[in-house]
N, C-alpha and C positions, 0 to 999 in steps of 0.2 A: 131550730130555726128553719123548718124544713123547705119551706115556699118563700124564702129569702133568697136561695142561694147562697146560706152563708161561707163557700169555700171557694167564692171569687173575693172575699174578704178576708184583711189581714187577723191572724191569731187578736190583735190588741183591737182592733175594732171590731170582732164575735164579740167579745170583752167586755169590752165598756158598753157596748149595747146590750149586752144581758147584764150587769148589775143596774145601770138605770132603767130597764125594764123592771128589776126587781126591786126598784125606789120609785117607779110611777104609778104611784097607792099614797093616799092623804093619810090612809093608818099607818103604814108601812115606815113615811117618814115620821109621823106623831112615834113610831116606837122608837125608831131610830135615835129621835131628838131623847126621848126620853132616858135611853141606855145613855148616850153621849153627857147628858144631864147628870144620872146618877154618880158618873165616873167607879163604875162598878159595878160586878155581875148582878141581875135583877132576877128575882126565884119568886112569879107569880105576883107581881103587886103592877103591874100593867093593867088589868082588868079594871079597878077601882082608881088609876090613874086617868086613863083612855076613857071608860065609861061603854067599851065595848065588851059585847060576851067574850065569854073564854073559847068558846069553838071557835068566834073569828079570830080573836086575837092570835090563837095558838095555827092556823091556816098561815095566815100572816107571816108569823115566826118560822115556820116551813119554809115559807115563799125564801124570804133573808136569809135563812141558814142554808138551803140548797145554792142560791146563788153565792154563797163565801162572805154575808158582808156582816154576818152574827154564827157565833159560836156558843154552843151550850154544851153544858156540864147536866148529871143526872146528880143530884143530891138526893138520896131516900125517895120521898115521893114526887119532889117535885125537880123540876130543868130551870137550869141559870141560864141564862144570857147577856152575852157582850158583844160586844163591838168585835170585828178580829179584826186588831190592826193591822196585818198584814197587808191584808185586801183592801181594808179601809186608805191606807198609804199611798197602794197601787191607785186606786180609786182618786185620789187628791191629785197623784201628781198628773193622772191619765185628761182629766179635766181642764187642770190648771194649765198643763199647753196646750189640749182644744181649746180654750181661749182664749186663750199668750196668742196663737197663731191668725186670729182671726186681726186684721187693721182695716179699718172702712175707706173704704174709695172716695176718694173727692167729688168727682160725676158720678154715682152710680142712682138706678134707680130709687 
């Protein structure tokens, strides 16, 4: 985040700004939904789901694994992917009071 200044920023908001960075892609979330759909690791059938090439798809799947929000396995030739709930957790509840905290002003713009 170099021309951020990210380290006038808390550890939890570098954070969450870099995994929704890593979900602000209409692929990105189309894989997402997809893993989340399968409810189980998915070894190349994204392509013929998505209807996208495999260079992009597999760029893509970088982007999500480098930011923690999928996890892959190497089976023989091909990589599994999932969800890592861990992160995915962090991610839920990091959201869900960013928006718990927001309440609308009676006079406001």
């Amino acid at each position: 985040m170099g021309l951020t200044k990210s380290e006038i920023f808390s550890k939890e908001q570098n954070q969450l700004a870099q995994l929704l960075k890593a979900m602000a892609h209409p692929a990105r979330i189309a894989i997402l939904q997809q893993l989340i759909k399968s409810k189980t690791c998915i070894c190349g059938d994204l392509v013929d789901e998505l209807g996208l090439a495999q260079a992009t798809i597999s760029q893509h799947l970088k982007e999500l694994k480098n930011a923690g929000l999928i996890q892959g396995t190497i089976e023989g030739a091909s990589v599994c992917y999932c969800i890592n709930p861990e992160t995915w957790k962090m991610l839920e509840n990091e959201t869900s009071s960013f928006f718990a905290n927001f309440q609308p002003a009676i006079n406001c713009c």
